[in-house]
N, C-alpha and C positions, 0 to 999 in steps of 0.2 A: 806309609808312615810307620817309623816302627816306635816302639813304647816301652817303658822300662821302669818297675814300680817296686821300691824297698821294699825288703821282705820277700816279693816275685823274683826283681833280677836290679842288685845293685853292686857296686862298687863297695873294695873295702876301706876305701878315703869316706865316700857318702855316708857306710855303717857308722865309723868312728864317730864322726862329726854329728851323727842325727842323736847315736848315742848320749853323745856330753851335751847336746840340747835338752835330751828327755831329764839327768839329774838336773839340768839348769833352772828348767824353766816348765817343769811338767809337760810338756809336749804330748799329748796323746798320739803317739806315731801311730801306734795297732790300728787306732780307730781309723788312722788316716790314712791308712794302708789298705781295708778295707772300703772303707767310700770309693778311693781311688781305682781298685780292683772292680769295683761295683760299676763304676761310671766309664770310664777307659775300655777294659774290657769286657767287661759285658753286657756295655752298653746301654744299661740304665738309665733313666733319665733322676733328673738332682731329686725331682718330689717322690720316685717312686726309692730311689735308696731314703731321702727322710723317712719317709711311710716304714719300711721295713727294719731299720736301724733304732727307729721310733726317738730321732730327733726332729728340730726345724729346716729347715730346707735352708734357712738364712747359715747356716753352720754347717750345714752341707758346701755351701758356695765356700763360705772361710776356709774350710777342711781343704776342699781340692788348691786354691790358692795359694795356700799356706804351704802344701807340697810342692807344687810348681815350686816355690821361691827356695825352699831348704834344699830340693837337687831330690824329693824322693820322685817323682814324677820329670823325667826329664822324655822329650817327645823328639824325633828326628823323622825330616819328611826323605823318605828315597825316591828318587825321580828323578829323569834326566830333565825333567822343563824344569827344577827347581833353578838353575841356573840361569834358566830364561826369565824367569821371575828376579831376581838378584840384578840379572842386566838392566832389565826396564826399569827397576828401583835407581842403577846407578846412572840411568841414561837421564832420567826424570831432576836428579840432584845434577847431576854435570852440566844439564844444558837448563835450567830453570823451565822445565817444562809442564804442560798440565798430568798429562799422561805419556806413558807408552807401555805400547805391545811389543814385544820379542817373541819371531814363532820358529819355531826347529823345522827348517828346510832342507832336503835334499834334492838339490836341482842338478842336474848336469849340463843346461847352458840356462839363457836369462828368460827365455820363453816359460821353463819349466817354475824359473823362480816368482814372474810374474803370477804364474796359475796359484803359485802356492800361498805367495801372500795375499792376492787379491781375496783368497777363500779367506783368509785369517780375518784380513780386515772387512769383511761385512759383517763378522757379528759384531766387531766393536764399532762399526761407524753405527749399523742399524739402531742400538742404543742410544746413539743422543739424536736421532731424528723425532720432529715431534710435530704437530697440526700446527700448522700458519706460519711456519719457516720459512725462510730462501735459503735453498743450495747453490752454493758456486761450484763448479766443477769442469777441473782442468782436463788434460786428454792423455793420451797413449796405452801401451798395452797393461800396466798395472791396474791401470782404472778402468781398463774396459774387463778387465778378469774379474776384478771386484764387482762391479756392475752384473755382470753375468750370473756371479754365483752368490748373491746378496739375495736375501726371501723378501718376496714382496710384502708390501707393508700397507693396508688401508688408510693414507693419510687424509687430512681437508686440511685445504686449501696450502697447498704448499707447492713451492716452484722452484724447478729446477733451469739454472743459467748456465752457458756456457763461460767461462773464463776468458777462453780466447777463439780466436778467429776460425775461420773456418783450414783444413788441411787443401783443400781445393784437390786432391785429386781421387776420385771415385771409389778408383781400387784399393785404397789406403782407408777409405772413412769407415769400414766395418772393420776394424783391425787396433784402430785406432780412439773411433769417437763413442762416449760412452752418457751422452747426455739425452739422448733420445729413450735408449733402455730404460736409465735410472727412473726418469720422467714415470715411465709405462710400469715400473717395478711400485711407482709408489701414490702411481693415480694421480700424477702431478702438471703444472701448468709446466712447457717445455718452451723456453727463449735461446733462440743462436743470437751471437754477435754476427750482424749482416757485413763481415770484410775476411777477406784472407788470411790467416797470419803472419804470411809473407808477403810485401807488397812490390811492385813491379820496380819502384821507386819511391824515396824519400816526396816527394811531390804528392804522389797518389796517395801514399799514407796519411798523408795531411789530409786531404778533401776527405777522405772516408771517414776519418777519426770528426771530423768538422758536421759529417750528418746528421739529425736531427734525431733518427733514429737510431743510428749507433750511440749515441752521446744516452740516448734515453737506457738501451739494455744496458750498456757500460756501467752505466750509475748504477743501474739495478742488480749487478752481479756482484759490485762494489760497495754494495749496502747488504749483502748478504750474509744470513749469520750464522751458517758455515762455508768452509770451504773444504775441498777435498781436491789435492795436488798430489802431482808425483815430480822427479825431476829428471833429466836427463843427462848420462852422463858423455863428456864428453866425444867418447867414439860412437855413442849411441844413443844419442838425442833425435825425438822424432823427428821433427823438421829437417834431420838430414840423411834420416832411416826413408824417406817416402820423397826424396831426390827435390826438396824447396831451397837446399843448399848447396852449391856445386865444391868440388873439390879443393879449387881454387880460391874460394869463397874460405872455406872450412880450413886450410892451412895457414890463410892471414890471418884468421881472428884466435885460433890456436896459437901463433906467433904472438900475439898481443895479448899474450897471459889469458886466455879462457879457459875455464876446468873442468865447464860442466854447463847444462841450459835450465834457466830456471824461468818459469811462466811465461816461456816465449825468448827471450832473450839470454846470449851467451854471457855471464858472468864470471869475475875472477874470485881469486882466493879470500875476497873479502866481500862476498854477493853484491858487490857492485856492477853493474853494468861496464860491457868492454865497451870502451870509447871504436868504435868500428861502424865502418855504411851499412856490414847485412842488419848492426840492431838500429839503425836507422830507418830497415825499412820493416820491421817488425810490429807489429801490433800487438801488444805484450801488457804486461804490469808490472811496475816498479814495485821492488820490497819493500819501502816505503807506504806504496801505495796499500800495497795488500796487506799489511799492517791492522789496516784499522777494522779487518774481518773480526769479530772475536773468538770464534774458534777456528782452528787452523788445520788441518788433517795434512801432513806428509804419510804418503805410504810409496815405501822406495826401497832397493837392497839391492846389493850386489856391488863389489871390489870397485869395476870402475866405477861406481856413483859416489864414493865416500868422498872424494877429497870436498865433491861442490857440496854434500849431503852437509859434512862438518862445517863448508863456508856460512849455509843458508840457518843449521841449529847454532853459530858461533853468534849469528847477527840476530836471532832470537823473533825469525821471520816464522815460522809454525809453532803453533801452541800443542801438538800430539805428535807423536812420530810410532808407526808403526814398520817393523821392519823384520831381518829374519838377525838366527845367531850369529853369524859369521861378519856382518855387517857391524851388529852392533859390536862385538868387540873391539874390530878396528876404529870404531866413532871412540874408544873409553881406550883406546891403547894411548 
């Protein structure tokens, strides 16, 4: 932060002008240059310059106020995140959102970007977690970095649900699945949805979604009050990163305007669900549906993810978005 105080270090437009205030209007600059001096840099607190100047403290406040507004105290922050700050403000006004975070990444492929966000975003998800919640929580490697490197937290009575189905294959679920950790990071009650998230067939999808107890965790993940999502983008959506998608699969529904997968299901440029068999046989959640979460966490970044990133903040389906710079530029270009 650097700082700059009339009479220390001013402009001679600022001189001018503070001058034909002082014949105007009495202005006591000197004094206010001193407090200013007092408090800026040296650090001062407001009662001990009153104490020593042997004014009231209340005129101490007006004095520095009074500077700020006339230009003798003008303050500039030097930092490369100040830009990251400015993005999150513009991301927050663009997209009608509650929050977001913007963090300065240097990744050289999407593994390293996941690591780096995942860090960013456990201090800000740890903040709104609180005793007697339900967590909803979706899957892949952003969420499982997060999960990893989030400090555990003494909660009561709080539970954490899976969102979606399970990946069904082994060697994929540590790589991937991040509701078990979270659970153990926060002394929490831990529910899977008992079904696959890709199912063999539209037939089977039906009977399982029809269970007694999928219907009962469903609800339950669904009445949760948060969530914590990521999305996938088109060439790199998990469900086709851990081979639940085959080639041929993934080129028709690509064909049929897909951009990106979002809660399960391939969506277009308007997070609509593609009219296609594989999201028929998905066991997913409608944007609509997850909607009525109240608080929403997206935490997602990277080139190919923007175009669904911008579909899913365009339809005003996550209430936070945490992301890195490079991303969020393109979301504001």
């Amino acid at each position: 932060m650097c700082l700059a105080i009339a009479g220390v270090t001013v402009s001679g437009s600022e001189h001018k002008r503070t001058s034909a205030q002082i014949a105007g209007d009495d202005w006591p600059e000197q004094l206010a240059v001193r407090v200013a001096r007092c408090y800026y840099e040296l650090g001062m607190t407001q009662q001990d310059i009153a104490n020593l100047i042997g004014i009231g403290r209340a005129r101490v406040i007006r004095l520095l106020a009074e500077a700020r507004s006339r230009g003798i105290v003008s303050i500039k922050i030097n930092s490369p995140l100040l830009e990251n700050i400015e993005l999150a403000d513009a991301l927050v006004e663009r997209y009608r959102l509650n929050a977001s975070d913007v963090c300065l990444c240097h990744a050289a492929d999407e593994v390293q970007l996941a690591h780096q966000l995942g860090g960013a975003a456990g201090e800000v998800v740890r903040r709104h977690i609180q005793n007697g919640m339900t967590i909803g929580l979706g899957w892949g490697i952003t969420l499982k970095e997060l999960v990893d490197q989030i400090d555990p937290i003494a909660c009561k009575q709080v539970s954490v649900v899976s969102l979606l189905g399970s990946l069904t294959r082994r060697s994929s679920v540590t790589r991937f699945e991040a509701t078990t950790k979270l659970a153990a990071r926060l002394d929490a009650e831990c529910l899977y949805l008992p079904a696959p998230i890709v199912c063999d067939s539209a037939d089977t999808r039906r009977l399982l979604v029809e269970q007694p107890l999928f219907q009962d965790i469903h609800q339950r993940a669904l009445k949760a009050d948060m969530a914590i999502v990521s999305i996938g983008g088109l060439d790199s959506s998990t469900i086709r990163e851990v081979g639940l998608v085959n080639e041929k699969e993934f080129n028709s529904v690509r064909n049929q305007g897909a951009i990106g997968n979002f809660l399960g299901y391939y969506i277009d440029d308007q997070a609509d669900i593609v009219e296609h068999s594989i999201n028929e046989r998905i066991i997913g959640i409608p944007g609509n549906v997850f909607k009525r979460i109240p608080r929403r966490f997206m935490i997602s970044g990277g080139p190919n993810k923007v175009e669904a990133l911008q579909a899913v903040l365009d339809q005003g389906l996550v209430t936070d978005l945490i992301t890195d710079q490079e991303t969020a530029k393109a979301l504001l270009a």
